[in-house]
VEXSERO-191401 format. One record per residue (C-alpha): residue number from 1; residue in three letters; x, y, z. Coordinates in Angstrom, 2 decimals, padded with zeros to 5 digits. Layout:
BEGIN
i->NUM; aa->ala; u->X; v->Y; w->Z
...
***
This chain:
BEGIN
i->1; aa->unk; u->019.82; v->-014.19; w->-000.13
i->2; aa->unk; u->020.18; v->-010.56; w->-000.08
i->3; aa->unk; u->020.03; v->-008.22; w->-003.25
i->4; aa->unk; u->020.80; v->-004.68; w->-002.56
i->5; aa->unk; u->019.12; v->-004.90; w->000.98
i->6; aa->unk; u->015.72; v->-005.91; w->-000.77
i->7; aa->unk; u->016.06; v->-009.61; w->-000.34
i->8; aa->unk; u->014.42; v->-011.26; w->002.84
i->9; aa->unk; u->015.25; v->-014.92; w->004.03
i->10; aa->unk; u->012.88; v->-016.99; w->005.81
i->11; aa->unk; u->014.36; v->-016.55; w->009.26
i->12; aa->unk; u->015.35; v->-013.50; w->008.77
i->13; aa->unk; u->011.61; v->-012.17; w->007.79
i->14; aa->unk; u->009.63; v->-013.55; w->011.34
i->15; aa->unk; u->011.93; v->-011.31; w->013.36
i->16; aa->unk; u->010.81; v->-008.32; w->012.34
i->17; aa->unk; u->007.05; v->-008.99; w->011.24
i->18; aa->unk; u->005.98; v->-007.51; w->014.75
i->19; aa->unk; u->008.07; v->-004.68; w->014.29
i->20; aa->unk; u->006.45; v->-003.98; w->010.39
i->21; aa->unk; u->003.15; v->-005.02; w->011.62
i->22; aa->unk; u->003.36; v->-002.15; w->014.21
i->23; aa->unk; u->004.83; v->000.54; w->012.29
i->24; aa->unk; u->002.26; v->-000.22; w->009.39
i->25; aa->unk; u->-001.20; v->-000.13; w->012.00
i->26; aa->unk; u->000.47; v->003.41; w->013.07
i->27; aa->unk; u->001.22; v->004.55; w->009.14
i->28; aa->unk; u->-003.50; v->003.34; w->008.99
i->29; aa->unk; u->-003.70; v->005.17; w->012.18
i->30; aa->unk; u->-002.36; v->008.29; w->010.90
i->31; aa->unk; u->-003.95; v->007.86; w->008.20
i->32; aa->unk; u->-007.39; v->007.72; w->009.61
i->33; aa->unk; u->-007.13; v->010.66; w->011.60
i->34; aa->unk; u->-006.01; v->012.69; w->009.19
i->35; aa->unk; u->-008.60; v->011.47; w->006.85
i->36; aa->unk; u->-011.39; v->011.97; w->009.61
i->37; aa->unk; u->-010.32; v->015.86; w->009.76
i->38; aa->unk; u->-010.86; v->016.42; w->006.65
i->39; aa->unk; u->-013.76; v->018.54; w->006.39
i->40; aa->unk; u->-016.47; v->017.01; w->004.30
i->41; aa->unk; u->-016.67; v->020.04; w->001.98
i->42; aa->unk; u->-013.40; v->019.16; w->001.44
i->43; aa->unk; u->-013.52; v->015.29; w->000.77
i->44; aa->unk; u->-014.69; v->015.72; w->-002.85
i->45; aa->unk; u->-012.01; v->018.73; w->-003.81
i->46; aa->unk; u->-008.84; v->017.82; w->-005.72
i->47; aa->unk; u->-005.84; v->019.20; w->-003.59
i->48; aa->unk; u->-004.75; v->020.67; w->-007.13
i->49; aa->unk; u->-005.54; v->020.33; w->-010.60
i->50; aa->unk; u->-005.93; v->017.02; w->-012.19
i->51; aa->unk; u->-005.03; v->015.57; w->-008.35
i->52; aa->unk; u->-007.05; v->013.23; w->-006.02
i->53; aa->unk; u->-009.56; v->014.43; w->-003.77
i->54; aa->unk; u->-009.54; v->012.94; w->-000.51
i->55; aa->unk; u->-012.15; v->010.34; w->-001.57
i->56; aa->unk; u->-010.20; v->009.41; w->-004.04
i->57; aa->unk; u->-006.79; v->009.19; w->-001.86
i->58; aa->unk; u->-008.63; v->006.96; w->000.21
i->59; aa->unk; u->-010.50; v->004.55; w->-002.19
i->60; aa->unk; u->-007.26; v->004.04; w->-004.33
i->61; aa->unk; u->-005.53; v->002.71; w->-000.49
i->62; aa->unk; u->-008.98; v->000.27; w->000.11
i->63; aa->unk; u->-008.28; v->-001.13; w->-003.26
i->64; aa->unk; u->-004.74; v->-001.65; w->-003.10
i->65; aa->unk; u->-005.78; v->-003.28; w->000.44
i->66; aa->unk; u->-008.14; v->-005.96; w->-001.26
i->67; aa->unk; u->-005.83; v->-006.78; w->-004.06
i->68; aa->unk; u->-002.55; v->-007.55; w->-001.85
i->69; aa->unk; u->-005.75; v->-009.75; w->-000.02
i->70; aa->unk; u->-006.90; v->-011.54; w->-002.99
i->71; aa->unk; u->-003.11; v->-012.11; w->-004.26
i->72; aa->unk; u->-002.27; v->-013.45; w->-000.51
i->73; aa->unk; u->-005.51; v->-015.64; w->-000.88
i->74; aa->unk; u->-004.74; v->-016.55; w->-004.08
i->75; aa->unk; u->-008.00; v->-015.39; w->-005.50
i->76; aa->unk; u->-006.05; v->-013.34; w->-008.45
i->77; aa->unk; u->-003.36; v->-010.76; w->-008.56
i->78; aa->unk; u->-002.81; v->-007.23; w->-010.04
i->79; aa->unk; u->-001.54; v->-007.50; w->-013.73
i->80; aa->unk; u->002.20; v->-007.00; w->-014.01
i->81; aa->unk; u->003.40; v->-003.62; w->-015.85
i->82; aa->unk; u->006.25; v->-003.11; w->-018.39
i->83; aa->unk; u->008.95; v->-006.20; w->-019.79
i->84; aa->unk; u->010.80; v->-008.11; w->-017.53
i->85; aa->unk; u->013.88; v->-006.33; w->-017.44
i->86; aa->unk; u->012.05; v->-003.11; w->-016.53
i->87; aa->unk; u->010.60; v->-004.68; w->-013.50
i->88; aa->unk; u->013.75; v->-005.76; w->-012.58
i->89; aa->unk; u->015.41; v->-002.25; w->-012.95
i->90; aa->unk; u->012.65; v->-000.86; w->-010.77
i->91; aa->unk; u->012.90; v->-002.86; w->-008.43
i->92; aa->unk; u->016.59; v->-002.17; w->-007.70
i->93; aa->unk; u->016.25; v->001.25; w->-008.66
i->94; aa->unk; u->013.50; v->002.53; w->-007.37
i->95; aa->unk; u->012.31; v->-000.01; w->-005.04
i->96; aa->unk; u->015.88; v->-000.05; w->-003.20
i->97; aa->unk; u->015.04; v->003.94; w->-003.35
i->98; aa->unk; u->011.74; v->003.57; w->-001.36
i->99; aa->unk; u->012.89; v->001.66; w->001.56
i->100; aa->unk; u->016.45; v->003.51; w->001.72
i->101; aa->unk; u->014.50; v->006.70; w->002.39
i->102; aa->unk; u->011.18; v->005.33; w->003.13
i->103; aa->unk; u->009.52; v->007.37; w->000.84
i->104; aa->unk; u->007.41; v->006.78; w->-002.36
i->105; aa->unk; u->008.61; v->007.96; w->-005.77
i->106; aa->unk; u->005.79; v->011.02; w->-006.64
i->107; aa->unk; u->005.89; v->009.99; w->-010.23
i->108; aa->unk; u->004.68; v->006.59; w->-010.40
i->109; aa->unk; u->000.90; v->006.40; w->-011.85
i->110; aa->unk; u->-001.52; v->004.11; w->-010.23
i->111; aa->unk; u->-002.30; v->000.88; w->-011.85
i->112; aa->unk; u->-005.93; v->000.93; w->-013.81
i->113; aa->unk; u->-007.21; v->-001.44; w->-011.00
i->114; aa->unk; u->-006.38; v->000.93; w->-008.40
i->115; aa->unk; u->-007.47; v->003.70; w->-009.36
i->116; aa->unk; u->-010.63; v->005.08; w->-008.25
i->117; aa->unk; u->-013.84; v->006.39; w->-009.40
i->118; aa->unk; u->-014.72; v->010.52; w->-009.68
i->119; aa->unk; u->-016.84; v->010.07; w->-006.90
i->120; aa->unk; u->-015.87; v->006.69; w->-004.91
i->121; aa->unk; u->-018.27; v->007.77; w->-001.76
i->122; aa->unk; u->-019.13; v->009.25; w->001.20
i->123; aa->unk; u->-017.06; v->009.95; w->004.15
i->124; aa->unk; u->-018.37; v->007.58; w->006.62
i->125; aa->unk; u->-018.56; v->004.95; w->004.35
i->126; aa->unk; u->-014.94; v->004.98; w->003.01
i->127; aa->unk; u->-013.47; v->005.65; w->006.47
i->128; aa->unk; u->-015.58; v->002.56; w->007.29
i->129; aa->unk; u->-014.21; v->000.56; w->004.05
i->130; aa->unk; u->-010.27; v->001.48; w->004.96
i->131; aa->unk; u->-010.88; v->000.22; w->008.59
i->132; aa->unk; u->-012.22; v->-003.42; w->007.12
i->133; aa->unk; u->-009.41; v->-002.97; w->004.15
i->134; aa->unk; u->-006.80; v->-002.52; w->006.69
i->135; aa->unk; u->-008.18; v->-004.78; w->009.24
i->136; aa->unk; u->-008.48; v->-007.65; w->006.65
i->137; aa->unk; u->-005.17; v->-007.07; w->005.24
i->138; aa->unk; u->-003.60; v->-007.20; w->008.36
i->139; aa->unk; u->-005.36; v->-010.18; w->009.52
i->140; aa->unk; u->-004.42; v->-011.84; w->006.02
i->141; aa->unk; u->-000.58; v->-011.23; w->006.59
i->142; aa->unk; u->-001.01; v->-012.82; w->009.95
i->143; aa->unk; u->-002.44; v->-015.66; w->008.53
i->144; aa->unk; u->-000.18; v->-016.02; w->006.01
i->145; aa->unk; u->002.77; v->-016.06; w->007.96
i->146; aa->unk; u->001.70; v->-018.56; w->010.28
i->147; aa->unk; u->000.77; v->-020.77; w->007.29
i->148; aa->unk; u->003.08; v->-019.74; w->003.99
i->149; aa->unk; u->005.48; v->-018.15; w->005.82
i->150; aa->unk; u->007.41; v->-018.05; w->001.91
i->151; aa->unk; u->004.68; v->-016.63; w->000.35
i->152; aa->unk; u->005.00; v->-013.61; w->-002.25
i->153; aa->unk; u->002.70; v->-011.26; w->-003.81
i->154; aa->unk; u->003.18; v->-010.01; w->-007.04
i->155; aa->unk; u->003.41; v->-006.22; w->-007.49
i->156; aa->unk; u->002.50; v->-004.74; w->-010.71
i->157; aa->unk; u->006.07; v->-002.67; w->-010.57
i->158; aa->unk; u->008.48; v->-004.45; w->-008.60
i->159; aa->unk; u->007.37; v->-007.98; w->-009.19
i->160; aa->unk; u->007.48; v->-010.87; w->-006.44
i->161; aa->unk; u->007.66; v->-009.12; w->-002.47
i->162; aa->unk; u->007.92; v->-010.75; w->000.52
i->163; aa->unk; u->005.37; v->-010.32; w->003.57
i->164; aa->unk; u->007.52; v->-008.68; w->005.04
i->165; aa->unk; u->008.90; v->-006.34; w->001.87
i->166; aa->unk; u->004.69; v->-006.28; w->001.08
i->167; aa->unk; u->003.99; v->-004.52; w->004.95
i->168; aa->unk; u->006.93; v->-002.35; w->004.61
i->169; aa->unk; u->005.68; v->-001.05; w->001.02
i->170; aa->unk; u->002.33; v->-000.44; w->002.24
i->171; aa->unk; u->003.07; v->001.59; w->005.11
i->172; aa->unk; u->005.68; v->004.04; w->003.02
i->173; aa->unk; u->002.94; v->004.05; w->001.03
i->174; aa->unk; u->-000.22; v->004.38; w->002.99
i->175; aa->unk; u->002.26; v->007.38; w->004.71
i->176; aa->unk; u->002.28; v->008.78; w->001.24
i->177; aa->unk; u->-001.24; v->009.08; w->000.85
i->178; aa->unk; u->-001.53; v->010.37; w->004.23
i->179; aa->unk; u->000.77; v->013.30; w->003.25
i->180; aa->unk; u->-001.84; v->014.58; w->000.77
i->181; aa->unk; u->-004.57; v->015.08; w->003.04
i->182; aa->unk; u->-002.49; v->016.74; w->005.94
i->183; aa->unk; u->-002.20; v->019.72; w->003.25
i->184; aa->unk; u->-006.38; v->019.79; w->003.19
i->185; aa->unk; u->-006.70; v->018.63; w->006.91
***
């Protein structure tokens, strides 16, 4: 069935899995770098007032990572925000809005659970952590397609999404996040 171009079918949604797949390892790669160039008296500095530093840019992706994991695992999921009919409107509103232009809507705030601490680490160590995030996330789609090829996770804002709809998401907005630290890279 297809709702405003959000709507995946089965068949329709292994076709382009290698495609999403791809472009999402290049939206972690770009991320990465970008990340890695940031100098590390810069990785504790907001990039303005009352904004993320790029410790915290990166901490809020790792746990975004882990919670798509443990929702695909079915080891819990991220608590749904709003009524039902506003999840609904934002997900053909704004939703339909983020793939169209494959961009992320600036004015969205992070859900409690993924946002991070004041201080979530060192470099090294969070680099290391969003390699493993992104690794096991993408190694937990795989799965998951092979074996629940129907299977959704639930999104605190949009509700129910596909894999596929899930991998598109995260690389818009992974890319996001990435745009923040090219301005302190």
């Amino acid at each position: 069935m297809v709702s405003r171009g959000i709507e995946i079918t089965a068949t329709s949604a292994i076709r382009p899995l290698a495609g999403l797949l791809a472009d999402h390892d290049a939206a972690a790669t770009e991320f990465l770098e970008l990340a890695a160039s940031v100098s590390p008296d810069d990785w504790h500095v907001p990039r303005a007032p009352g904004k993320w530093t790029p410790a915290q840019e990166t901490k809020h992706l790792i746990l975004g990572y882990e919670a798509f994991v443990r929702d695909l695992r079915g080891e819990g999921r991220l608590r749904v925000r709003g009524r039902w009919w506003q999840r609904r409107l934002w997900r053909w509103v704004v939703l339909t809005r983020i793939f169209a232009r494959g961009e992320m809507v600036r004015t969205a705030p992070a859900p409690r659970e993924v946002r991070p601490a004041e201080r979530p680490g060192d470099k090294e160590a969070l680099l290391a952590d969003f390699r493993r995030a992104v690794s096991t996330f993408r190694t937990t789609i795989v799965e998951t397609q092979r074996t629940s090829p129907r299977r959704c996770v639930t999104h605190p804002y949009f509700d129910a999404l596909t894999l596929s709809q899930l991998l598109r998401l995260c690389a818009i907005h992974t890319r996001h996040h990435a745009g923040f630290l090219q301005r302190q890279a």
